[in-house]
C-alpha positions in Angstrom: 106.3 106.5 87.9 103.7 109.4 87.6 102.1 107.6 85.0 100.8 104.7 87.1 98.8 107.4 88.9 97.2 108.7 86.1 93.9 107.2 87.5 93.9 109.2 90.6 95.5 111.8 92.5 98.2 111.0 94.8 97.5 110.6 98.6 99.3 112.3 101.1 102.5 110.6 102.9 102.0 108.3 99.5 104.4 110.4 97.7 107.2 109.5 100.3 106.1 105.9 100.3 106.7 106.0 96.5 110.1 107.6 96.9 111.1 105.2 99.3 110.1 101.9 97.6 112.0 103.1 94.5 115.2 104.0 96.1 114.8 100.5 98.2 114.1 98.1 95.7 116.8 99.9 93.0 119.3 98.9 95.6 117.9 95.4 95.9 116.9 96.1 99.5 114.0 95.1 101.9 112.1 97.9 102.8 109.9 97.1 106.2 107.1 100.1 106.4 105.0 100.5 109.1 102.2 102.2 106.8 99.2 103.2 108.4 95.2 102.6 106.8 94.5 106.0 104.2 97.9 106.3 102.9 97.2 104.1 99.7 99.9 101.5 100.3 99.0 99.6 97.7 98.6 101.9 94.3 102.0 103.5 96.4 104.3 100.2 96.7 102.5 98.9 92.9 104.1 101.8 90.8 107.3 101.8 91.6 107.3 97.9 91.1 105.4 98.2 88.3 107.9 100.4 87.2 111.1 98.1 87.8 109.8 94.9 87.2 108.7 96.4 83.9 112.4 97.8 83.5 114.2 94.4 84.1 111.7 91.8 83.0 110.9 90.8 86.4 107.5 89.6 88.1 105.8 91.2 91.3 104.3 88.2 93.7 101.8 90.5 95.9 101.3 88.1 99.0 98.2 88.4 101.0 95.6 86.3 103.3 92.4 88.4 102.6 90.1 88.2 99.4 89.5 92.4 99.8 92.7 92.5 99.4 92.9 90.6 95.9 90.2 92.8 94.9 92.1 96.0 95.4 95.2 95.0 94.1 93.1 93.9 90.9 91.0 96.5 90.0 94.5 99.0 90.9 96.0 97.1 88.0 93.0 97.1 86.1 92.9 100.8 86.2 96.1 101.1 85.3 95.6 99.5 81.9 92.8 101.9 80.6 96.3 104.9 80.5 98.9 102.7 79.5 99.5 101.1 76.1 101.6 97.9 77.6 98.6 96.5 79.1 99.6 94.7 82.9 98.5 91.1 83.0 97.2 89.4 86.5 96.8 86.2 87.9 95.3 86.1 91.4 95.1 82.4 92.8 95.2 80.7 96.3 96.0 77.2 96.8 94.7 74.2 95.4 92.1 73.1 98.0 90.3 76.2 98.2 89.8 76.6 94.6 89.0 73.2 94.0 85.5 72.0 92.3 85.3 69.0 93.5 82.9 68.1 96.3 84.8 66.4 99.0 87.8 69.3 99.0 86.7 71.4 101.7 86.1 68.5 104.0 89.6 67.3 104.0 92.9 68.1 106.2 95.6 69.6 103.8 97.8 66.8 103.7 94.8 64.9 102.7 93.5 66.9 99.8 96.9 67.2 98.5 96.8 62.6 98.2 93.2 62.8 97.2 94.1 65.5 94.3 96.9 64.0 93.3 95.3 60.1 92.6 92.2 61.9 90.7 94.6 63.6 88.7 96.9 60.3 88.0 94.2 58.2 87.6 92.3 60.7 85.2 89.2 60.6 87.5 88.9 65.0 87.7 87.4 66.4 84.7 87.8 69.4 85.7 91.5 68.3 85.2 91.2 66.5 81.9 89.5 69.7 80.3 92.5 71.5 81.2 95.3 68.8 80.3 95.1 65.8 77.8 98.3 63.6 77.4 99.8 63.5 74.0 101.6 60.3 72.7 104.6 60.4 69.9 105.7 57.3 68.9 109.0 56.2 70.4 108.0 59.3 73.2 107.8 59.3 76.3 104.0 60.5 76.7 103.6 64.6 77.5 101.0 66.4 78.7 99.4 69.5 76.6 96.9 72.1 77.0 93.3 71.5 75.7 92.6 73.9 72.8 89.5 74.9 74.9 91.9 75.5 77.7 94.1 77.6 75.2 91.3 79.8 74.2 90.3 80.4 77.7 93.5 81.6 79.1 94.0 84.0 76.1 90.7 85.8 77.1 92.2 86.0 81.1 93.3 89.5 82.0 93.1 90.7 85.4 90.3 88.3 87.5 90.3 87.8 91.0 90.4 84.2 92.3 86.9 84.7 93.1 86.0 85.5 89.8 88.5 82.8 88.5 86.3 80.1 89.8 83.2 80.9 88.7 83.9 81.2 85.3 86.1 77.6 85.5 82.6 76.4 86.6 81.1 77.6 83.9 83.5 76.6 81.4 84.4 73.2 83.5 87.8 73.7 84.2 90.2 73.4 86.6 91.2 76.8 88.1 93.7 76.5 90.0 95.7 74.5 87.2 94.6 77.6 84.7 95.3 80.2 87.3 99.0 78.5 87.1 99.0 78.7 83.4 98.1 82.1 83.8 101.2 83.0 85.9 103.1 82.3 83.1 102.6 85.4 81.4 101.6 87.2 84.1 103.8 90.5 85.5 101.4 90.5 88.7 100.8 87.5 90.5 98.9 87.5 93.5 98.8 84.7 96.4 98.9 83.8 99.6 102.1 83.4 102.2 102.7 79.9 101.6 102.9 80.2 98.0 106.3 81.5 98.3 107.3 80.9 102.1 106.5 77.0 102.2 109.6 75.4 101.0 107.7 73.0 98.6 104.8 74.8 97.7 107.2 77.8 96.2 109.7 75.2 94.8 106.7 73.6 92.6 105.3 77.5 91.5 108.4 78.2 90.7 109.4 75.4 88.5 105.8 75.8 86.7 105.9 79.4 86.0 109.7 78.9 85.0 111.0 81.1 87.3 113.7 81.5 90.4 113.3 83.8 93.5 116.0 86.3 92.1 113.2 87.2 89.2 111.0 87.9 91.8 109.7 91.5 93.3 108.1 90.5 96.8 105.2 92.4 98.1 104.2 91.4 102.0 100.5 92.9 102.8 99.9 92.3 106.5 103.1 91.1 107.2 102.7 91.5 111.1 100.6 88.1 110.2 103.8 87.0 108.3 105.8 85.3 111.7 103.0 83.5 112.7 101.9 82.0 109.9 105.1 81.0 109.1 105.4 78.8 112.1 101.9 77.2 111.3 103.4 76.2 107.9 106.9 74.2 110.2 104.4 73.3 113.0 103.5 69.6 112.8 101.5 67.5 115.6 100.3 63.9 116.5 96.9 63.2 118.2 95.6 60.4 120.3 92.3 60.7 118.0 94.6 60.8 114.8 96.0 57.7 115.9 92.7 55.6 117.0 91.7 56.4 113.5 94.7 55.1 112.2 94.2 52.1 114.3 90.5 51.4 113.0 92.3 51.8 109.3 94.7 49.4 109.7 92.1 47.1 111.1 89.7 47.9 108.4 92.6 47.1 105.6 93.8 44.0 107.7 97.3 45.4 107.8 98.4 43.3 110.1 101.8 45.0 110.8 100.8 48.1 110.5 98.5 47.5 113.5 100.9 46.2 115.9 102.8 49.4 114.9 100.4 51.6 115.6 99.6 50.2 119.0 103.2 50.9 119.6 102.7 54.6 119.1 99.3 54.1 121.3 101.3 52.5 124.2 104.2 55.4 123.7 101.5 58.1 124.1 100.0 55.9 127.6 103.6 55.7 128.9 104.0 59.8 128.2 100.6 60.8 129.7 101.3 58.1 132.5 104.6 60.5 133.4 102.6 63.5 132.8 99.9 62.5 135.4 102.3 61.2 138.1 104.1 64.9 138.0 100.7 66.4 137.9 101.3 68.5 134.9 99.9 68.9 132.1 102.4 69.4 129.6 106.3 68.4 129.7 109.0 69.0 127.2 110.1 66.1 125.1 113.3 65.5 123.1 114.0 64.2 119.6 115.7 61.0 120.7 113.3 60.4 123.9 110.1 59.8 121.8 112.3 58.1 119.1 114.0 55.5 121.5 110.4 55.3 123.5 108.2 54.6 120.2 111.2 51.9 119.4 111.7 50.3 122.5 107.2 49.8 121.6 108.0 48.9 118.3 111.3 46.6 119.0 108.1 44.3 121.1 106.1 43.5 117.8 109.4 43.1 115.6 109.9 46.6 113.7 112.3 49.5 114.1 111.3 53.1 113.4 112.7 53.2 110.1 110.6 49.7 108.8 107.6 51.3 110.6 107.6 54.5 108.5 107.7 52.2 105.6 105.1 50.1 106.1 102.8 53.4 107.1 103.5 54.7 103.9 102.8 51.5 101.9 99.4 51.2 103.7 98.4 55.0 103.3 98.6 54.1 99.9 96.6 51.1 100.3 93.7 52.7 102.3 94.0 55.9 99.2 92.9 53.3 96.8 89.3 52.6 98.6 88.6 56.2 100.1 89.7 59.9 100.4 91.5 60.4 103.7 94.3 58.1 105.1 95.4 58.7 109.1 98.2 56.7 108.8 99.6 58.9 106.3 99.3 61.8 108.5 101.0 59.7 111.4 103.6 58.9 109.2 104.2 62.2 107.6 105.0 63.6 111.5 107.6 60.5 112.3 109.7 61.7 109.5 109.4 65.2 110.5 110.1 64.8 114.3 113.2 63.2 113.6 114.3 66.1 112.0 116.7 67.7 114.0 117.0 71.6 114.0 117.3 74.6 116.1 114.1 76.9 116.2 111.7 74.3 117.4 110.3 73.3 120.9 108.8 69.8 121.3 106.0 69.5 123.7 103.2 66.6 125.5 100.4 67.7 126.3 96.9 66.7 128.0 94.3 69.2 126.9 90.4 67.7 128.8 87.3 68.3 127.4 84.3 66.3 127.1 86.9 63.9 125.2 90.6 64.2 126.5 93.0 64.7 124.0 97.0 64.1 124.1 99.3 65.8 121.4 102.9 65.3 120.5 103.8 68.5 118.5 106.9 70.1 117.2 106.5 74.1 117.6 108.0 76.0 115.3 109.2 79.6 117.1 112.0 80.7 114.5 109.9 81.8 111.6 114.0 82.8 109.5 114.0 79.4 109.2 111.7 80.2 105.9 112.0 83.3 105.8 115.4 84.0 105.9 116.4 82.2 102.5 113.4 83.8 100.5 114.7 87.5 101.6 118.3 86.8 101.0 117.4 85.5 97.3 114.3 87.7 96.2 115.3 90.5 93.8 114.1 93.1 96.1 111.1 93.1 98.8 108.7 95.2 100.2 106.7 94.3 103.8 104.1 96.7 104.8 101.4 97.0 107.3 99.3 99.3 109.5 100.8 97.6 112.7 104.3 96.9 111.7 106.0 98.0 115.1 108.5 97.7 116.4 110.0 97.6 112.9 113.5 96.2 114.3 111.6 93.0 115.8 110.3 92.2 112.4 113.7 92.6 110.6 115.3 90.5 113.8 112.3 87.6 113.2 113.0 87.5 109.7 116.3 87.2 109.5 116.9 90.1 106.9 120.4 91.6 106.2 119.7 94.3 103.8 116.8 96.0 105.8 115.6 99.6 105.2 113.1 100.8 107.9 110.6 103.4 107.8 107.3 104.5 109.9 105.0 107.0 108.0 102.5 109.3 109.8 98.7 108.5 110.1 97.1 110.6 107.2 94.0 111.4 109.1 93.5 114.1 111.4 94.4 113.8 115.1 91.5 115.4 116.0 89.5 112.7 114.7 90.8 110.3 117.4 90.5 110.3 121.2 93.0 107.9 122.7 92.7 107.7 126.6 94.5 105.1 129.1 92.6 104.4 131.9 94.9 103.2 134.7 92.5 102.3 137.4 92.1 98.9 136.2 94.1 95.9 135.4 93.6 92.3 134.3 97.1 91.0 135.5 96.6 87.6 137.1 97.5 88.1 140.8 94.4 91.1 140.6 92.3 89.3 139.0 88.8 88.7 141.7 85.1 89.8 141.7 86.0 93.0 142.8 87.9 93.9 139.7 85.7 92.7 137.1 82.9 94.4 138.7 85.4 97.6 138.6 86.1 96.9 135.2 82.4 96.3 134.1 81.5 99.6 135.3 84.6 101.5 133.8 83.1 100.2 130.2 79.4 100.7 130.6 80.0 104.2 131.5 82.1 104.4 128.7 79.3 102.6 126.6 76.7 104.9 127.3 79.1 107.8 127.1 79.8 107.0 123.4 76.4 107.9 121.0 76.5 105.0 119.1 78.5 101.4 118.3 81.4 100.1 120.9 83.2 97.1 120.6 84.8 95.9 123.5 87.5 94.0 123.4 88.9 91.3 126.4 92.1 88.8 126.2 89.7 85.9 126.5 86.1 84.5 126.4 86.5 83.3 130.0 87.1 87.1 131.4 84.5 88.4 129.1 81.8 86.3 130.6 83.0 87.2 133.8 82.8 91.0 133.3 79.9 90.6 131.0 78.1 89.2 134.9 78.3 92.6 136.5 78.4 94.4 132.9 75.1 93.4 131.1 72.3 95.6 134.0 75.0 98.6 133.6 74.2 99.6 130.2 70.9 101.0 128.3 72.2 99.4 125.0 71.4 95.9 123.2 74.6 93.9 124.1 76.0 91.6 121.2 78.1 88.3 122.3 81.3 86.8 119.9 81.4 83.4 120.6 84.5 81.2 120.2 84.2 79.2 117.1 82.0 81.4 115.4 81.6 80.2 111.6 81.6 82.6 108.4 78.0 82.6 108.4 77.5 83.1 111.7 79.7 86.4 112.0 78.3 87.6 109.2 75.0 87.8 110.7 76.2 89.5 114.1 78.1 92.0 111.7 75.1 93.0 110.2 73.1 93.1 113.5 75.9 94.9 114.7 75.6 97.6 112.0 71.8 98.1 111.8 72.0 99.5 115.5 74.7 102.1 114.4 73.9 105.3 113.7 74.3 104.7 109.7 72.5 101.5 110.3 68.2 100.6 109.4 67.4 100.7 112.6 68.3 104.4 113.1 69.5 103.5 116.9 71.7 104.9 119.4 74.0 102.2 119.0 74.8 98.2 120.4 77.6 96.9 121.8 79.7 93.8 121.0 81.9 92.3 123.8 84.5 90.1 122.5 88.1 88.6 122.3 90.7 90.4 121.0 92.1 87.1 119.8 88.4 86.1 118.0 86.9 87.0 114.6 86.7 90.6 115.2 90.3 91.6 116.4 91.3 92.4 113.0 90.0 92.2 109.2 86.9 93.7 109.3 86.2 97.3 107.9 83.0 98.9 109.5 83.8 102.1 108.1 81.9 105.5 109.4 79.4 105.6 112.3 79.1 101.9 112.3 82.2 101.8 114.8 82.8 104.6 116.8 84.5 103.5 120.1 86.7 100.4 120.6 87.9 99.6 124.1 90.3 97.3 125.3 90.5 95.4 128.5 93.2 94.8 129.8 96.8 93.6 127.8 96.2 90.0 125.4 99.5 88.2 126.8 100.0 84.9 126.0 99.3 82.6 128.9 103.2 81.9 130.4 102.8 78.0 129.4 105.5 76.1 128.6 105.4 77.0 124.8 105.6 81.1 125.6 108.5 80.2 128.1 110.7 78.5 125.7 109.7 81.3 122.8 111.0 83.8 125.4 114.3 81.7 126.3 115.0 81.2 122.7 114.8 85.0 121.7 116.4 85.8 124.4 119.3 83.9 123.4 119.3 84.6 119.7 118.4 88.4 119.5 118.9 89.7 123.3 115.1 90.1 123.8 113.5 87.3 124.7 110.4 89.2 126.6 109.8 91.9 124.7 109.7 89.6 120.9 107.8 86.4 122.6 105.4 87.6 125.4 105.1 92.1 125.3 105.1 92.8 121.5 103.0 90.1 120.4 100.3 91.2 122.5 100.7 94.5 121.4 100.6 94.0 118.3 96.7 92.4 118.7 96.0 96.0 120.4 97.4 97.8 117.4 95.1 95.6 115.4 92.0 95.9 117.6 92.5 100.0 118.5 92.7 100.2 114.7 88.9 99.1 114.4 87.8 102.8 114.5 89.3 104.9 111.9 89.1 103.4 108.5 89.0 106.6 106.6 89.7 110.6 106.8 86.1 111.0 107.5 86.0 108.4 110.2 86.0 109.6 114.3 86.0 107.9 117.3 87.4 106.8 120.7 89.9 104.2 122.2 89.8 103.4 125.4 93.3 101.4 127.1 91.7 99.9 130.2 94.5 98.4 132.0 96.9 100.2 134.4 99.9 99.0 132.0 99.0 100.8 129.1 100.4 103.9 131.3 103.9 101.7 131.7 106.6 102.8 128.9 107.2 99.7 127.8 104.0 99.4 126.6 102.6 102.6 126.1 106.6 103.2 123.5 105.3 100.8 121.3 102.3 102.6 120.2 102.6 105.0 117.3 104.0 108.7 118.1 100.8 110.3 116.8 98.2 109.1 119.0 98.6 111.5 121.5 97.7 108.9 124.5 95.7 110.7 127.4 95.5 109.1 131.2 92.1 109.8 132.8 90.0 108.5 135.5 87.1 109.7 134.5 87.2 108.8 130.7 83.6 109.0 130.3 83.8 112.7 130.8 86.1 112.5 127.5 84.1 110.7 125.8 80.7 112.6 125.8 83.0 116.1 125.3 84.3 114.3 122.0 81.2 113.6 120.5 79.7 116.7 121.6 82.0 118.5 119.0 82.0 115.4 116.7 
């Protein structure tokens, strides 16, 4: 394997990682490694891969939600091939929508750009398509589909390209890149791609049939896989709106579907009868069962002559109807969640809620909370897997969550020096509920503007919601002698973008030579994790308070059904979740061996073992009520 390092010298703690991915996958095990930042996961889990699937004509699918992280895994690879003579071909892609070049793609819903793709493509309206594919007609043939000969000529000259890079040489050459990016998996030994390419049932089954391949060819690569569970119940989490449904309404109307209409009041009058219970209770969300919305919606439907069966019918008859005229359909997307409520499985909770705002919104939804309902089949089937991340703890949740048999765990020490890092728990505060008044915030707000103005340049601090960050931020904002810097909730790309560069320039690396800003925000925002401000731009994070969910009804039933399944209901649905976005947030400060700085716990729980034991061994946690004392005798020798 020394040979894929040939490009650089191997890290410390790498070695082992090496060691351990090649005994793991050579026994066709899952290997979960809690691997922190610095220890080059990803030349260290490649090689050995490399190595194997190289060995036993298999393919590597590296899975991953960030675009830095496609870049790293292709210019690894692309170092690779200046030593080796078998040169290592790569295809990095995400899904369909977000590569697409057409104009209206990024303002649709999924579900919607999937119709709208699909008709452009059947009807031969996407040149971007056509330039890729033309059909071919034999005489007493069915008619076939065949690459271009420009198409042809362009994957030939594909190598290693990130996505990125992907679509802006299809624009140039005015093609299709997702369709080419798929052509380029082909042949490919690395493929690179989001979750959903391989953990959405449908999605995978289509790659997969494309690229000619089953899930037992496959060498599976998780980066981030603390991200894995949750985005795996997005993927089996479907809802129904009140607004989704008005719009389906004014469809129907504008299409003079005349059935359809009376069917769609039905669902209207269903959702007035279940907010109508809701009210009367004075709640604001109630469980609901599979057969109690189906007999409601058909008791509404049996009034205007249709069953629930006819009614899903004549939705998807219209959708394709209203397709013809313009992009989106709403009675698709209705009909789309009747089939899927009915289906009846373990692993989901079904809820009705009332959620007010300047407009009031009711939602049916079906939850998914079991994400081995995916992810169990893809782990029992791959040839051999790898999940790694920096905040993989604890490792037997993950291997509980997943459903995998054949697990091998293992934690690896942080490469950088202890010394770099100051780690103190400040018990003299706390945000539980039942404390939770004037007097604490202004407690708190003091604790971090000491702490603030202790630290010589850039804090973060991070708080388990907007709401309690404006309310510290009241006593907070005449504590401190440094510019303060507000996340706000729905903050776009561009927007954090700027405040990240703001945020920098008042480091002491950044143009304005400063003694450092601080940014107050939610742990659960933009900033908790993803972003890499490496060297003095961050040098103290601290965290108020501990990010548990709210106990709604959703949490409750998460918490019941672990509870039943694995034994530990509170610790995998309520505790380790939110510790896990603490992991995340703490892990803001040291990016690199070079890196130093402080982390402040500011919650009397972070002293408590059930906490505290889920932190890594090698952080050396230190209680103090004076942390500010700490903190200037840090950076006096740092």
């Amino acid at each position: 394997m020394e040979k894929y390092f040939a490009h650089e010298k191997i890290r410390e703690g790498q070695k082992e990682l090496m060691e351990d991915v090649r005994e793991t996958i050579f026994q066709n095990k899952i290997l979960l490694a809690h691997a922190p930042t610095g220890i080059g996961k990803t030349a260290g889990v490649l090689a050995p891969m490399l190595y194997k699937a190289l060995k036993d004509d298999l393919i590597i699918f590296f899975l991953t939600s960030r675009n830095t992280q496609h870049k790293i895994v292709v210019e690894t690879i692309q170092k690779l091939n200046k030593k080796l003579e078998e040169k290592i071909k790569t295809t990095s892609f995400v899904g369909r929508q977000k590569m697409c070049l057409m104009p209206p793609s990024n303002k649709l819903s999924s579900h919607d750009f999937s119709e709208y793709c699909k008709t452009l493509r059947e009807t031969g309206q996407c040149s971007y398509y056509n330039n890729v594919w033309r059909i071919k007609k034999r005489t007493g043939e069915n008619p076939r589909k065949e690459l271009t000969g420009n198409a042809k000529i362009f994957l030939h000259k594909l190598q290693s390209h990130t996505y990125d890079e992907l679509i802006k040489i299809s624009k140039e050459e005015l093609v299709c890149p997702y369709e080419i990016a798929l052509q380029a998996c082909k042949n490919s030994k690395v493929i690179i791609g989001d979750y959903y390419h391989i953990f959405s049932p449908g999605i995978r089954k289509a790659i997969l049939h494309k690229i000619d391949k089953e899930l037992s060819d496959i060498l599976l690569i998780v980066d981030e896989a603390h991200n894995l569970p949750g985005r795996i119940r997005e993927l089996l989490t479907s809802k129904l709106t009140n607004f989704m449904i008005s719009r389906g309404l004014r469809e129907a109307e504008k299409y003079e579907l005349v059935e359809v209409i009376e069917g769609v009041k039905a669902v209207e009058k269903s959702f007035s009868f279940l907010k109508k219970k809701l009210v009367e209770r004075g709640l604001k969300e109630s469980k609901v069962s599979t057969e109690g919305f189906v007999e409601l919606l058909e008791k509404n439907l049996k009034k205007v002559g249709l069953d629930y069966k006819e009614f899903i019918s004549l939705l998807d008859n219209g959708s394709e109807e209203v397709r013809e005229e313009q992009e989106i359909s709403y009675l698709a997307s209705i009909k789309d969640f009747l089939v899927e409520w009915q289906e009846k499985k373990k692993g989901f909770v079904r809820l009705f809620r009332i959620e007010e705002g300047e407009r009031e919104r009711l939602t049916l939804i079906k939850i998914a909370i079991d994400p081995s309902l995916v992810s169990k089949e893809v782990f029992n089937e791959v040839n051999s897997a790898v999940l790694m991340s920096g905040t993989l703890l604890p490792l037997r949740m993950y291997t509980d969550l997943f459903g995998i048999k054949n697990a091998v765990m293992k934690s690896y020490s942080n490469p950088f020096p202890s010394s770099n890092r100051l780690n103190l728990i400040v018990p003299e505060t706390t945000t539980k509920y039942n404390k939770r008044n004037k007097k604490m915030f202004e407690r708190i707000a003091i604790f971090c503007a000491k702490c603030v103005n202790a630290c010589p340049g850039n804090s973060i601090v991070y708080f388990p919601s907007y709401d309690l960050r404006n309310k510290v931020y009241e006593f907070f904002k005449n504590k401190v002698d440094k510019p303060i810097l507000l996340e706000q909730s729905g903050i776009s790309v561009e927007e954090k973008k700027a405040l990240i560069l703001e945020f920098k320039n008042h480091s002491r690396e950044g143009k304005l030579n400063a003694s450092g800003a601080v940014l107050l925000a939610c742990i659960s925002g933009s900033f908790g994790e993803g972003i890499d401000l490496p060297g003095k731009h961050i040098e103290q994070v601290i965290i108020v308070g501990v990010p548990l969910e709210t106990p709604d009804l959703e949490t409750r039933e998460k918490i019941k059904y672990y509870e039943e399944k694995y034994g530990k209901g509170w610790d995998y649905g309520y505790i380790y979740p939110a510790m896990n976005k603490v992991l995340q947030a703490a892990g803001r400060t040291i990016r690199s061996e070079k890196d130093k700085g402080v982390i402040v716990f500011l919650d009397e729980r972070y002293a408590w073992s059930k906490y505290n034991s889920i932190m890594p061994e090698d952080w050396f946690l230190k209680k103090t009520n004076e942390p500010w004392k700490e903190i200037k005798e840090f950076f006096k020798h740092n």
